[in-house]
PDBQT receptor file of N, H, CA, C and O in Angstrom, charges set to zero:
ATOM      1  N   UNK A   1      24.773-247.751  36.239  1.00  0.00    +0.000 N 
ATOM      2  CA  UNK A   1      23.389-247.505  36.609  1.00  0.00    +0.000 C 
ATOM      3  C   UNK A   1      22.638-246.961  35.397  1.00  0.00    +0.000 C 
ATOM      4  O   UNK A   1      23.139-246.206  34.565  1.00  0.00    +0.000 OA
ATOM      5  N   UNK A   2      21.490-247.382  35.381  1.00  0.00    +0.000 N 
ATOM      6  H   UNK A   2      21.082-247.996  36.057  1.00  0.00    +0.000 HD
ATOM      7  CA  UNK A   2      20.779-246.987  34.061  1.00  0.00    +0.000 C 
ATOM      8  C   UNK A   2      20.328-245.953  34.168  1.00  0.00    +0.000 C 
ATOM      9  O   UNK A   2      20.128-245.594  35.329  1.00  0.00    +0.000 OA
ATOM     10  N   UNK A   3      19.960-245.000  33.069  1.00  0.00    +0.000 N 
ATOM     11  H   UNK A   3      20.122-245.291  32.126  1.00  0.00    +0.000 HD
ATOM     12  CA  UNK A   3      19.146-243.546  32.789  1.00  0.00    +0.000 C 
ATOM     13  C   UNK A   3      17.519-243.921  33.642  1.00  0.00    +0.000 C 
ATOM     14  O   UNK A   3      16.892-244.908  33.258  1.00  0.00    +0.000 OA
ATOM     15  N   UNK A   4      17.033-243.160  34.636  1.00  0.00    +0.000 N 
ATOM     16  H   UNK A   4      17.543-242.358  34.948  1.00  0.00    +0.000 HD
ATOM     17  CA  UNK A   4      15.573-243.865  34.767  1.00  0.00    +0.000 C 
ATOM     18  C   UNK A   4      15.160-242.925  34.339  1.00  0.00    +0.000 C 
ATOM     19  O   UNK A   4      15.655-241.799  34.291  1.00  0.00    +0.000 OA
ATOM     20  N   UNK A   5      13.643-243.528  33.777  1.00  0.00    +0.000 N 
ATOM     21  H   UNK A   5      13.240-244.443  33.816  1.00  0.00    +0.000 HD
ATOM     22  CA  UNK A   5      12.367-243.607  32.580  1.00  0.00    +0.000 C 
ATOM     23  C   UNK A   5      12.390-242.509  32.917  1.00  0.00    +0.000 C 
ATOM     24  O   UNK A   5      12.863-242.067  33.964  1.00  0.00    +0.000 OA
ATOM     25  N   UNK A   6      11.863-241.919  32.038  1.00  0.00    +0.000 N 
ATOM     26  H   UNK A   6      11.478-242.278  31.187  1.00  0.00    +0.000 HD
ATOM     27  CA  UNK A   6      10.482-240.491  32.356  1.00  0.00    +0.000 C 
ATOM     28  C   UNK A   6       9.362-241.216  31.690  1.00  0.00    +0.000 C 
ATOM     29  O   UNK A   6       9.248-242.097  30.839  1.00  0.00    +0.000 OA
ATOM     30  N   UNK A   7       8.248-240.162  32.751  1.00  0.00    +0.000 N 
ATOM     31  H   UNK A   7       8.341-239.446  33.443  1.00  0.00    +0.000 HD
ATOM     32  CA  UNK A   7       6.640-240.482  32.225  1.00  0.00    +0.000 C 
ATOM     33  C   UNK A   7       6.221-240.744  33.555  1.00  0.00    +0.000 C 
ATOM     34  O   UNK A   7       6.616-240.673  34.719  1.00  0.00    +0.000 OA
ATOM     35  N   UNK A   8       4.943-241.182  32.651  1.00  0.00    +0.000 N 
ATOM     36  H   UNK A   8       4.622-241.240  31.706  1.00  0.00    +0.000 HD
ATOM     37  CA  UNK A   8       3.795-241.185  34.021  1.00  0.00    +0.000 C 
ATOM     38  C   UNK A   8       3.536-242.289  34.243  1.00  0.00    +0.000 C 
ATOM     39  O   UNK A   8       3.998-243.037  33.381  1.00  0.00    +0.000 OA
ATOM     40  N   UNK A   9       2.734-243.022  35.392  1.00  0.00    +0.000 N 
ATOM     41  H   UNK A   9       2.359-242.414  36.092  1.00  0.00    +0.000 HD
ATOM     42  CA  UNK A   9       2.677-244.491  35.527  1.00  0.00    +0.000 C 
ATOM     43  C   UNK A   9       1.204-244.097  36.384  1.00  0.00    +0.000 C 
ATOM     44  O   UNK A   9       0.818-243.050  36.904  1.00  0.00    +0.000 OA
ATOM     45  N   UNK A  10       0.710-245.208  36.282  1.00  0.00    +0.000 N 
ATOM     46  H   UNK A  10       1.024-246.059  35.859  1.00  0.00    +0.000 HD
ATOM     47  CA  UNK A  10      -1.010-245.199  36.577  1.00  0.00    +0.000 C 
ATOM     48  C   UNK A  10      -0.501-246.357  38.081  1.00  0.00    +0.000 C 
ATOM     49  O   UNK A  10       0.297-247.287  38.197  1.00  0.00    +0.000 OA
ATOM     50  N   UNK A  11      -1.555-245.591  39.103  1.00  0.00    +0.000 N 
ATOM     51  H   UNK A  11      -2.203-244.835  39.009  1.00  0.00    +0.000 HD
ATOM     52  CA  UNK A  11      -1.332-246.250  40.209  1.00  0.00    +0.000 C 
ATOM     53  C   UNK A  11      -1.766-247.566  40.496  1.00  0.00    +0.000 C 
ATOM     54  O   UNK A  11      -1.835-248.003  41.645  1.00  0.00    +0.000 OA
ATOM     55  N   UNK A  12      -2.134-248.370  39.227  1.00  0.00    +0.000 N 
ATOM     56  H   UNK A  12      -2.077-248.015  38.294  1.00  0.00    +0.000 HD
ATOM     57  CA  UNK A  12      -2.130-250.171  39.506  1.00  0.00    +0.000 C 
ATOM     58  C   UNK A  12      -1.173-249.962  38.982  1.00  0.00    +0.000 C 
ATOM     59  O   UNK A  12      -0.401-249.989  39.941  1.00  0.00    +0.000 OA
ATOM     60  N   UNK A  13      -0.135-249.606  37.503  1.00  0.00    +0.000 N 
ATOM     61  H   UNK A  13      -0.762-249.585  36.724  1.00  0.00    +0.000 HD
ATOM     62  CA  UNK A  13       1.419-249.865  37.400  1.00  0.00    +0.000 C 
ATOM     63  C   UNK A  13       2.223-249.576  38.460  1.00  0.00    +0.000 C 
ATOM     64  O   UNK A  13       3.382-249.963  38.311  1.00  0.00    +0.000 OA
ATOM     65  N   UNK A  14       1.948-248.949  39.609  1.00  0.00    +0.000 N 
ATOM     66  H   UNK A  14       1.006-248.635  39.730  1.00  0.00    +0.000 HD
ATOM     67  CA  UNK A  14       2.624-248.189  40.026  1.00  0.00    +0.000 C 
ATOM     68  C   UNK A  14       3.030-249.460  41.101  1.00  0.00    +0.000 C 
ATOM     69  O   UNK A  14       4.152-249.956  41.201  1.00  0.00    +0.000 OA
ATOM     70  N   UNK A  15       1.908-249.820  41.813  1.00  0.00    +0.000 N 
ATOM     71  H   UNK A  15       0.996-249.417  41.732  1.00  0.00    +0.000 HD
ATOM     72  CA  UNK A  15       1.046-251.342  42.783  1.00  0.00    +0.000 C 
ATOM     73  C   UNK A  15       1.934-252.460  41.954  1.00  0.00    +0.000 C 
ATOM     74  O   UNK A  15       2.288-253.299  42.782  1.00  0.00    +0.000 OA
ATOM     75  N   UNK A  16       2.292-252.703  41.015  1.00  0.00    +0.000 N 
ATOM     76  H   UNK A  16       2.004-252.020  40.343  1.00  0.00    +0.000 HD
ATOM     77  CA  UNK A  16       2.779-254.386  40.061  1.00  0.00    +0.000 C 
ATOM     78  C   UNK A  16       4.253-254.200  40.646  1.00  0.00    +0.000 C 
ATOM     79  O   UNK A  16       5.038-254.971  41.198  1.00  0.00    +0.000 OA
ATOM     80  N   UNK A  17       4.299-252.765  40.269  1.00  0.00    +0.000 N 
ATOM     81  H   UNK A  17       3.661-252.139  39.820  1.00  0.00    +0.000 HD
ATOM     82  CA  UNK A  17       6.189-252.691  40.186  1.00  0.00    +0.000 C 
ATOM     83  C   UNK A  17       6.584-252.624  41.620  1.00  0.00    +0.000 C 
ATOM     84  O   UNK A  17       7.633-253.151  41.990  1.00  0.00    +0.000 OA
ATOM     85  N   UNK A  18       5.677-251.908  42.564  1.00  0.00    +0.000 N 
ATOM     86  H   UNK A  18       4.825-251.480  42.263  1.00  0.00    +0.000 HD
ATOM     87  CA  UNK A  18       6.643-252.216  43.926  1.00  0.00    +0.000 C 
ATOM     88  C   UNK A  18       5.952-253.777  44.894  1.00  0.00    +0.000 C 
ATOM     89  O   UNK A  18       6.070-254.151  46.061  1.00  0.00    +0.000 OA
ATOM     90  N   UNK A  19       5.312-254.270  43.806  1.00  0.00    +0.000 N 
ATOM     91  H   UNK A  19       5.217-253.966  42.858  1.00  0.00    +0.000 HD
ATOM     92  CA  UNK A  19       4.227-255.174  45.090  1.00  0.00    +0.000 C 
ATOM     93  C   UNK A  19       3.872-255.118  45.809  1.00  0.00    +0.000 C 
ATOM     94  O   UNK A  19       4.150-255.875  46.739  1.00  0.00    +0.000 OA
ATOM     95  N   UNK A  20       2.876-254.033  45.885  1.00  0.00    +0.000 N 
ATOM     96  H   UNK A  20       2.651-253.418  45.129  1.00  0.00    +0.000 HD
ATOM     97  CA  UNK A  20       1.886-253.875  46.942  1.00  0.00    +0.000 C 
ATOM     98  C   UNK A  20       0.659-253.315  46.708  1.00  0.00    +0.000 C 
ATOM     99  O   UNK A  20       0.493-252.575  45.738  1.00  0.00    +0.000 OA
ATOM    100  N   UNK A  21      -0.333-253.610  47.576  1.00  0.00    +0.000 N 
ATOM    101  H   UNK A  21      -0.198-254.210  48.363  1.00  0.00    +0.000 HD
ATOM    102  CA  UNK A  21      -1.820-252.986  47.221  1.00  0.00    +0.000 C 
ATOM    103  C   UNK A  21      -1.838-251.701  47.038  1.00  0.00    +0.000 C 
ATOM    104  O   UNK A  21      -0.933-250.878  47.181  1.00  0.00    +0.000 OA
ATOM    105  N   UNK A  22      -3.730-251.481  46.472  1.00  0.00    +0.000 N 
ATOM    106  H   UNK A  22      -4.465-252.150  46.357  1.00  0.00    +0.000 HD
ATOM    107  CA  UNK A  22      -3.390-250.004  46.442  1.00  0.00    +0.000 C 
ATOM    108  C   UNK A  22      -3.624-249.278  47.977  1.00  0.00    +0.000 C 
ATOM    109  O   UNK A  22      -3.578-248.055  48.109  1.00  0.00    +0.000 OA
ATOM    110  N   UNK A  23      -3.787-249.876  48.704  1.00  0.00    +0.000 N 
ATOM    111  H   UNK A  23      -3.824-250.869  48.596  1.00  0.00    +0.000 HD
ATOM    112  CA  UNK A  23      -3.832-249.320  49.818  1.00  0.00    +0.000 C 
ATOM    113  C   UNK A  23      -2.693-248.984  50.631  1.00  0.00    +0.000 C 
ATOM    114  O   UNK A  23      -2.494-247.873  51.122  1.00  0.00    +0.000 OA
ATOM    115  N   UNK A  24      -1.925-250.035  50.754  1.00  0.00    +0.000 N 
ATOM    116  H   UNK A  24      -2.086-250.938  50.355  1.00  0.00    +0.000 HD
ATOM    117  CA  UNK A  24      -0.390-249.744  51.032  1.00  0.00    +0.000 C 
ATOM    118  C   UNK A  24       0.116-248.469  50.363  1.00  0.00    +0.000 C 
ATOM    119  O   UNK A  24       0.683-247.562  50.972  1.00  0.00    +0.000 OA
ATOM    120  N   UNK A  25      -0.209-248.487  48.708  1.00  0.00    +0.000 N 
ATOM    121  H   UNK A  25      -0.670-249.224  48.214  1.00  0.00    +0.000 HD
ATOM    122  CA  UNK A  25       0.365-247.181  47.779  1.00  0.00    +0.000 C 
ATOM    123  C   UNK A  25      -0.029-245.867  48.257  1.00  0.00    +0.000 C 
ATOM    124  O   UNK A  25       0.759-244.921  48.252  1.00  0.00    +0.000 OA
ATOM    125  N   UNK A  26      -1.435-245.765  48.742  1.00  0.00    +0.000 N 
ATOM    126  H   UNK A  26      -2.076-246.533  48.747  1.00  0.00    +0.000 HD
ATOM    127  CA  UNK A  26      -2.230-244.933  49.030  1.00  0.00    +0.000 C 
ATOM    128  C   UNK A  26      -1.445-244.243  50.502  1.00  0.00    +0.000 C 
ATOM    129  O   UNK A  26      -1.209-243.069  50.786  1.00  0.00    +0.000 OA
ATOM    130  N   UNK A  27      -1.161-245.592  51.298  1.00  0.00    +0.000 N 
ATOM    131  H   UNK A  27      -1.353-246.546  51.068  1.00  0.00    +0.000 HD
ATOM    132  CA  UNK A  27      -0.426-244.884  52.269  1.00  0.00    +0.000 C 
ATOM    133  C   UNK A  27       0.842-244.218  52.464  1.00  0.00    +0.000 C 
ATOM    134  O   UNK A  27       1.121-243.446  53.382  1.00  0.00    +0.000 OA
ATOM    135  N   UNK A  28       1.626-244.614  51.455  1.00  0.00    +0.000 N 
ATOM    136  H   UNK A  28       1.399-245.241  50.710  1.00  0.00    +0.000 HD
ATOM    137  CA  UNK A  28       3.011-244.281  50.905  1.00  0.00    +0.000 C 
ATOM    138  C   UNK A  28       2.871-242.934  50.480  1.00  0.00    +0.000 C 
ATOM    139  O   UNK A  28       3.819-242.228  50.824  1.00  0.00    +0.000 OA
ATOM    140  N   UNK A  29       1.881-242.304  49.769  1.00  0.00    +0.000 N 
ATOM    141  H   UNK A  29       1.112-242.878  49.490  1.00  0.00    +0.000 HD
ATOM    142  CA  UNK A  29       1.710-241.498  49.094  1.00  0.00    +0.000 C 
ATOM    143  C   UNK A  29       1.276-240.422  50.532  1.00  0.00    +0.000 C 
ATOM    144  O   UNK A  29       1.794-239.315  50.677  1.00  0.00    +0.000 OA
ATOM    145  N   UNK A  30       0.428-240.902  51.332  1.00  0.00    +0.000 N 
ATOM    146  H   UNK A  30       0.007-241.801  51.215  1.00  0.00    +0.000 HD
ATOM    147  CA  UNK A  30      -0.188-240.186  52.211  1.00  0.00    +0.000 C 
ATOM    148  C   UNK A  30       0.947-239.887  53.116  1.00  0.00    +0.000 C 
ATOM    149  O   UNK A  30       1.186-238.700  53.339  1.00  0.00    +0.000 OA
ATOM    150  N   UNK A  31       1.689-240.818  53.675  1.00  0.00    +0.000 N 
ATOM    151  H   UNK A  31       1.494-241.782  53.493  1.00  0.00    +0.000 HD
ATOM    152  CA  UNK A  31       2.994-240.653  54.302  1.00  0.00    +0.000 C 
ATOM    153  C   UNK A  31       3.815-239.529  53.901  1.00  0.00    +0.000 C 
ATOM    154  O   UNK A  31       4.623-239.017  54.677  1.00  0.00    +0.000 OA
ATOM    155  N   UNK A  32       3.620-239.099  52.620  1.00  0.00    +0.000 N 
ATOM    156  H   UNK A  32       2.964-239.515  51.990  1.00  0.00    +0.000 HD
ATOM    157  CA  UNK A  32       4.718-238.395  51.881  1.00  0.00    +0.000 C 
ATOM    158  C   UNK A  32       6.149-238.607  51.454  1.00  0.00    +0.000 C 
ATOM    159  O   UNK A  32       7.009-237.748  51.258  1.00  0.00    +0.000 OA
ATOM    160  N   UNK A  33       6.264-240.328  51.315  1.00  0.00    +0.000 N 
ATOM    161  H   UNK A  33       5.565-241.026  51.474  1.00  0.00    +0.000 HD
ATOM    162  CA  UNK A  33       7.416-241.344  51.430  1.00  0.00    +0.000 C 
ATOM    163  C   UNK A  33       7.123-241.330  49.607  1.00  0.00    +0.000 C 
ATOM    164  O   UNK A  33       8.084-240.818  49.034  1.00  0.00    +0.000 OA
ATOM    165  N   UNK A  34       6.188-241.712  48.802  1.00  0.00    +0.000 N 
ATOM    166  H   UNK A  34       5.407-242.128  49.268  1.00  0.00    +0.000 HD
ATOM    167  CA  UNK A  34       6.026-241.144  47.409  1.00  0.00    +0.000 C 
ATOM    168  C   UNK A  34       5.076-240.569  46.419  1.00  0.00    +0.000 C 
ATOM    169  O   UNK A  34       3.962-241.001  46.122  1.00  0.00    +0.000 OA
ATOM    170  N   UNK A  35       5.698-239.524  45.957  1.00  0.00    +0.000 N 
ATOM    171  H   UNK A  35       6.602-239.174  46.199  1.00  0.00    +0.000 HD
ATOM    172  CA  UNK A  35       4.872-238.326  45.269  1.00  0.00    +0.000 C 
ATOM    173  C   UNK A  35       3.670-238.931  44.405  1.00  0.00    +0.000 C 
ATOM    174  O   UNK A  35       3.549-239.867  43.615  1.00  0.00    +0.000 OA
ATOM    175  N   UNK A  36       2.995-238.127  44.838  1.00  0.00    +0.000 N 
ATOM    176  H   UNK A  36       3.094-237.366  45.479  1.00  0.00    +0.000 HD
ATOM    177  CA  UNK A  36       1.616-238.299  43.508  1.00  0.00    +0.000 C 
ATOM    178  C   UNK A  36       1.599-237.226  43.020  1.00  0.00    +0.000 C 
ATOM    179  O   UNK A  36       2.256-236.238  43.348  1.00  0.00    +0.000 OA
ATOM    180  N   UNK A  37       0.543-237.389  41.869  1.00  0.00    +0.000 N 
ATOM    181  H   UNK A  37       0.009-238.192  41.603  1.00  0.00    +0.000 HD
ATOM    182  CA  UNK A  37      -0.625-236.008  40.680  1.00  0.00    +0.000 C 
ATOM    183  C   UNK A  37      -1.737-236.462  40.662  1.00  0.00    +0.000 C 
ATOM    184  O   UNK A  37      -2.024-237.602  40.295  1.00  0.00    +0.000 OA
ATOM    185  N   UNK A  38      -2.602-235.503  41.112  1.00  0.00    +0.000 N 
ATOM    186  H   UNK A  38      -2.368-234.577  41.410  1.00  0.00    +0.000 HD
ATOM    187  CA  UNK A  38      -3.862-235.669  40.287  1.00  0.00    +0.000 C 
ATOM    188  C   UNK A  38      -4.029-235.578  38.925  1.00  0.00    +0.000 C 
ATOM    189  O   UNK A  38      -4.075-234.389  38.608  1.00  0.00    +0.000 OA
ATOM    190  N   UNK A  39      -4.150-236.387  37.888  1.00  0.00    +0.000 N 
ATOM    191  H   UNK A  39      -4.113-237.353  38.146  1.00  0.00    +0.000 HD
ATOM    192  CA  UNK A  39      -4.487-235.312  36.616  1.00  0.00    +0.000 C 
ATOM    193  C   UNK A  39      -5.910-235.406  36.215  1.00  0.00    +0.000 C 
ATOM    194  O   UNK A  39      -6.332-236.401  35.625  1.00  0.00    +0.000 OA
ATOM    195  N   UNK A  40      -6.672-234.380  36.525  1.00  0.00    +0.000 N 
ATOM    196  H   UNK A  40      -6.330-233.572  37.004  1.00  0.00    +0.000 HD
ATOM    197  CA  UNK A  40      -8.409-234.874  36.384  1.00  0.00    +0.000 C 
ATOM    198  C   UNK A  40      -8.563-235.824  37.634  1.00  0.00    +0.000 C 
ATOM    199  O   UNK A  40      -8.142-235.481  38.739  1.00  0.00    +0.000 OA
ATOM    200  N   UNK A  41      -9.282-237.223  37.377  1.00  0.00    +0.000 N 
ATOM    201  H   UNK A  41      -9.624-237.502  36.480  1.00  0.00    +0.000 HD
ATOM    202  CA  UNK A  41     -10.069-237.568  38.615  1.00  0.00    +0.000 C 
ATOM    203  C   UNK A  41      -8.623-238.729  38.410  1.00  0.00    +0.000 C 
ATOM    204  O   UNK A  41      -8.927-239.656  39.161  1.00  0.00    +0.000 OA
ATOM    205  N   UNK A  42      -7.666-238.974  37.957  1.00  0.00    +0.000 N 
ATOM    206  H   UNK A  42      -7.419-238.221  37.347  1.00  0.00    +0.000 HD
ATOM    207  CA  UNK A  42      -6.908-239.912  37.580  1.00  0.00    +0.000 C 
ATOM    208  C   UNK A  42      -5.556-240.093  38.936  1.00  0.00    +0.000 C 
ATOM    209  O   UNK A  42      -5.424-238.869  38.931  1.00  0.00    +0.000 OA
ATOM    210  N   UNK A  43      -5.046-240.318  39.464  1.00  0.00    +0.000 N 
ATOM    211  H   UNK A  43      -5.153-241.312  39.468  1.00  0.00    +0.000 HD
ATOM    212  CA  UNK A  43      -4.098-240.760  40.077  1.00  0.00    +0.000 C 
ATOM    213  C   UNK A  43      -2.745-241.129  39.172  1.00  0.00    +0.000 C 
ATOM    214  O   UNK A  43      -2.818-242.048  38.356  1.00  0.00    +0.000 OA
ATOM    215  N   UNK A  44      -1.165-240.171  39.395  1.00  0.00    +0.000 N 
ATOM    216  H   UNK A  44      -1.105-239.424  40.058  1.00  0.00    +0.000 HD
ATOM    217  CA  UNK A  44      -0.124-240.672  38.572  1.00  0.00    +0.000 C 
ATOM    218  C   UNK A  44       0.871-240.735  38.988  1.00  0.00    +0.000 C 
ATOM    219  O   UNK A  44       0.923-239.708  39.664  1.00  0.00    +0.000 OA
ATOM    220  N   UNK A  45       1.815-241.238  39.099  1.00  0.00    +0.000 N 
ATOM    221  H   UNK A  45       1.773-242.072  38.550  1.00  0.00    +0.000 HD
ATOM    222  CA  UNK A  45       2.639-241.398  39.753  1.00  0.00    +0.000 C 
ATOM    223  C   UNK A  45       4.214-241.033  38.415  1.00  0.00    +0.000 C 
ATOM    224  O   UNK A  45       4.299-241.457  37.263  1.00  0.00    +0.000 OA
ATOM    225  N   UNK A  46       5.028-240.307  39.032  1.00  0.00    +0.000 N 
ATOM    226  H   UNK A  46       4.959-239.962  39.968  1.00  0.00    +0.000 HD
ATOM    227  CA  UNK A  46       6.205-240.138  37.876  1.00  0.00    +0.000 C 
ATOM    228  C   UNK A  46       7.042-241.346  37.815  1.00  0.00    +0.000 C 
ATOM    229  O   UNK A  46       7.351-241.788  38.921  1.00  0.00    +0.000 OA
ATOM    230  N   UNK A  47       7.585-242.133  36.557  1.00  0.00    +0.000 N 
ATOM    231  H   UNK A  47       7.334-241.773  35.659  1.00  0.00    +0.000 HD
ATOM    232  CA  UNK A  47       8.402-243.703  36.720  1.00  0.00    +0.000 C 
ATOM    233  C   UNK A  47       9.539-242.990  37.658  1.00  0.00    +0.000 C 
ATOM    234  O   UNK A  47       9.763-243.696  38.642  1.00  0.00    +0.000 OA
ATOM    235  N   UNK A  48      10.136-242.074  37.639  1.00  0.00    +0.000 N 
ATOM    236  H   UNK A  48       9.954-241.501  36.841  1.00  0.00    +0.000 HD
ATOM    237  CA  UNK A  48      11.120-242.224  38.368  1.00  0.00    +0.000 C 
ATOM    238  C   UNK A  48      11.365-242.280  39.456  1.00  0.00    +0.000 C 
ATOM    239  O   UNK A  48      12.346-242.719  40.055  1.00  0.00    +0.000 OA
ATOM    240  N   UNK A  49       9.874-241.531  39.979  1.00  0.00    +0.000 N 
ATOM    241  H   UNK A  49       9.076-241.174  39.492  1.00  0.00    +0.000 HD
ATOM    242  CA  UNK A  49      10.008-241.185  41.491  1.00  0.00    +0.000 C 
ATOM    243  C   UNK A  49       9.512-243.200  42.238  1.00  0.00    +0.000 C 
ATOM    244  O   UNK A  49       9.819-243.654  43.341  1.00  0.00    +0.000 OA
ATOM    245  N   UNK A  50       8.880-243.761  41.343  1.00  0.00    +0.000 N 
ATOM    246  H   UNK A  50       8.631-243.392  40.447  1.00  0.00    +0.000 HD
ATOM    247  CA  UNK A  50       8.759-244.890  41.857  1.00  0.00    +0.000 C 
ATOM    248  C   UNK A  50       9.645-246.056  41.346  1.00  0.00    +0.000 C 
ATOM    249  O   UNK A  50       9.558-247.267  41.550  1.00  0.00    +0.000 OA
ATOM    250  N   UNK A  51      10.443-245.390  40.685  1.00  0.00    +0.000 N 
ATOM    251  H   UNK A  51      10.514-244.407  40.520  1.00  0.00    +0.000 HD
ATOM    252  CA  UNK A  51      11.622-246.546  40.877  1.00  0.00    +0.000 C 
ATOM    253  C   UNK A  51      12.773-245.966  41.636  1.00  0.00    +0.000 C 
ATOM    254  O   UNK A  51      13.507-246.858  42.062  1.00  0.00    +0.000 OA
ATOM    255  N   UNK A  52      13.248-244.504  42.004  1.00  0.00    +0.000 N 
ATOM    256  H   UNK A  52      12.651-243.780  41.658  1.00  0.00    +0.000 HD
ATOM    257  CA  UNK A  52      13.723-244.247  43.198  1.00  0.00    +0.000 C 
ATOM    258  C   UNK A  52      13.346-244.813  44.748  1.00  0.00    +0.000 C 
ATOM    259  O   UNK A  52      13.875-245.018  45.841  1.00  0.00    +0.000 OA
ATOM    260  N   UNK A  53      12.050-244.915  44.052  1.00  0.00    +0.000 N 
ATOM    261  H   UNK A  53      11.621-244.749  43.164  1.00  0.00    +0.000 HD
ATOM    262  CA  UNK A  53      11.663-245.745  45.904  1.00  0.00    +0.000 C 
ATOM    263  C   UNK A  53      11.891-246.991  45.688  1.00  0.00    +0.000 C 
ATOM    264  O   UNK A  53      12.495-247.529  46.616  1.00  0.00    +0.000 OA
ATOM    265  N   UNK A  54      11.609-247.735  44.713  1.00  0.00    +0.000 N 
ATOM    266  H   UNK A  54      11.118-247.298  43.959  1.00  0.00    +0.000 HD
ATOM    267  CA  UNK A  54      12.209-249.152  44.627  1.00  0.00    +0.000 C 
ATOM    268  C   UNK A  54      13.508-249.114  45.009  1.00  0.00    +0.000 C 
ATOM    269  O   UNK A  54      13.946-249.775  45.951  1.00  0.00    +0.000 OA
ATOM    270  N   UNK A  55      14.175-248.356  44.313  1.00  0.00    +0.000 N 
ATOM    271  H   UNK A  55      13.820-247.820  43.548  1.00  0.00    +0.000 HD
ATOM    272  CA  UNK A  55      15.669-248.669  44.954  1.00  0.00    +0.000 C 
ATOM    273  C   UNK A  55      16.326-248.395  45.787  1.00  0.00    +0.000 C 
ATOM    274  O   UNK A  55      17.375-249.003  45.999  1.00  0.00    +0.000 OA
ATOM    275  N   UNK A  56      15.786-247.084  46.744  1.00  0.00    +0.000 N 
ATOM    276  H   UNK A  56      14.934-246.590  46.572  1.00  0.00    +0.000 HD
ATOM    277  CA  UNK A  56      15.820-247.067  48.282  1.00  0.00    +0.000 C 
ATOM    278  C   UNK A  56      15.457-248.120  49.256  1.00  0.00    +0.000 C 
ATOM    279  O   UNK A  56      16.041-248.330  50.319  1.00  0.00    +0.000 OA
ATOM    280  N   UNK A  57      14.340-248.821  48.745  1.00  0.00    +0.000 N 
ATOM    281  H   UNK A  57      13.866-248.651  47.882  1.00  0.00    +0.000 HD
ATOM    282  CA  UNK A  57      14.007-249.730  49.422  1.00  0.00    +0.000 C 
ATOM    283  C   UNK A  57      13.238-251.185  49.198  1.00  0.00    +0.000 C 
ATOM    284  O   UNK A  57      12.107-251.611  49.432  1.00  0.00    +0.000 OA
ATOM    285  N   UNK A  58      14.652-251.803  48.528  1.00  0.00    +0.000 N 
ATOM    286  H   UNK A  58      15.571-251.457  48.338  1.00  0.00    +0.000 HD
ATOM    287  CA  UNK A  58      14.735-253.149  48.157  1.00  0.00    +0.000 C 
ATOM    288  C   UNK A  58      13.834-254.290  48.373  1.00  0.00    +0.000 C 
ATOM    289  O   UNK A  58      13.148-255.054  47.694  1.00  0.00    +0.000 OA
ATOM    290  N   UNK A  59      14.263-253.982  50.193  1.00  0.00    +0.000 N 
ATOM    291  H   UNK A  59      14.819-253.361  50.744  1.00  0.00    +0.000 HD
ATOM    292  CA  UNK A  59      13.665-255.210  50.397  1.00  0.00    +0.000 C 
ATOM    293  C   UNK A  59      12.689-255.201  51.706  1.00  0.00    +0.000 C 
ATOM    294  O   UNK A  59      12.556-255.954  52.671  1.00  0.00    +0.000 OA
ATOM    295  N   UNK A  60      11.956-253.763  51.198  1.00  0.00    +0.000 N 
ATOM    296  H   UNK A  60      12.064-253.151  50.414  1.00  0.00    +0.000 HD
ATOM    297  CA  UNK A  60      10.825-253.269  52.366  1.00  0.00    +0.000 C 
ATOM    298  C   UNK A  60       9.903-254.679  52.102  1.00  0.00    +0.000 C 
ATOM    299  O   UNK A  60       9.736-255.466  51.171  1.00  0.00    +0.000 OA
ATOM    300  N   UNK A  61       9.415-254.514  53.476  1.00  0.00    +0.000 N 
ATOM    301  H   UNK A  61       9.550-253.875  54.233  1.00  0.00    +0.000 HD
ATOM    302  CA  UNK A  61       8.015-256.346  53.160  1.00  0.00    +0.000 C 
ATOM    303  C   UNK A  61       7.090-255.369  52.928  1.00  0.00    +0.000 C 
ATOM    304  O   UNK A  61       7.095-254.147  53.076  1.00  0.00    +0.000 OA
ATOM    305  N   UNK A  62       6.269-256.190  52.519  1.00  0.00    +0.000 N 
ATOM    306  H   UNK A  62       6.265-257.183  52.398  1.00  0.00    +0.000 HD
ATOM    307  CA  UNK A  62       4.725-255.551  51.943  1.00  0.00    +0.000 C 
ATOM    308  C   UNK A  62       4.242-255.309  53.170  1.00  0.00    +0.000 C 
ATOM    309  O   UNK A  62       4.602-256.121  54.022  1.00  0.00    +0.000 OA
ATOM    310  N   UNK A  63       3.294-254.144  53.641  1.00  0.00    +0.000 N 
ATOM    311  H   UNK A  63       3.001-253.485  52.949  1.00  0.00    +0.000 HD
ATOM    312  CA  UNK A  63       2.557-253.927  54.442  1.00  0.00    +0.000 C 
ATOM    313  C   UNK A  63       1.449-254.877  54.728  1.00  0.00    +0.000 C 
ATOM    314  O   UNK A  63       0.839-255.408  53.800  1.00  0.00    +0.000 OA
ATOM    315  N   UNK A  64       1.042-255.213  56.511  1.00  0.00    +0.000 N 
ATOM    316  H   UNK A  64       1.538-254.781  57.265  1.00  0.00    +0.000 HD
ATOM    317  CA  UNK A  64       0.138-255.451  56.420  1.00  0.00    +0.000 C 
ATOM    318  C   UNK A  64      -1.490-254.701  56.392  1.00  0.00    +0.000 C 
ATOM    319  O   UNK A  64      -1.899-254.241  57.458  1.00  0.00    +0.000 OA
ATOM    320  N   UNK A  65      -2.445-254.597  55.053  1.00  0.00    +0.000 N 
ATOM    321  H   UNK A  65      -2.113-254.971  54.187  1.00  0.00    +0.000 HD
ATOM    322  CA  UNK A  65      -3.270-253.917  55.114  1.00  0.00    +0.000 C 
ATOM    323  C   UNK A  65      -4.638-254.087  55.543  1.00  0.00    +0.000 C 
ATOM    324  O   UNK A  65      -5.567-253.279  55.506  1.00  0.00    +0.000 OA
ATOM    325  N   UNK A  66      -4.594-255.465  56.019  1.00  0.00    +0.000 N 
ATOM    326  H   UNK A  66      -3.839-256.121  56.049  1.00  0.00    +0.000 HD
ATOM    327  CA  UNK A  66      -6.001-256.227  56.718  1.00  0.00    +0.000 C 
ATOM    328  C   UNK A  66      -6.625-256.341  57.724  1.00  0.00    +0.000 C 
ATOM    329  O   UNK A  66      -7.636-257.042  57.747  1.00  0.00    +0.000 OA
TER     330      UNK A  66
């Protein structure tokens, strides 16, 4: 298993890597399923904590947000 990243990831990187909107993200986050930061008016997400959720959950389907 590989070392995962450190750093910060901006919540459209955050949206590419698990495939899903930002609304779905928004709800993930709101859920308390994955961590956010504010930094200033900015939205961040830590790489690890969102590739821990990638790899908890493989092969979640994308939400429907429509």
């Amino acid at each position: 298993m590989k070392a995962p990243r450190s750093g910060w990831m901006s919540a459209a990187q955050a949206c590419r890597r698990l495939h899903v909107s930002r609304t779905t993200l928004l709800h993930l986050i709101d859920d308390g399923e994955l961590p956010a930061y504010r930094i200033g008016w900015m939205l961040r997400l830590l790489i690890e904590d969102v590739e821990a959720y990638r790899e908890a959950h493989p092969s979640a389907p994308p939400r429907d947000d429509g």
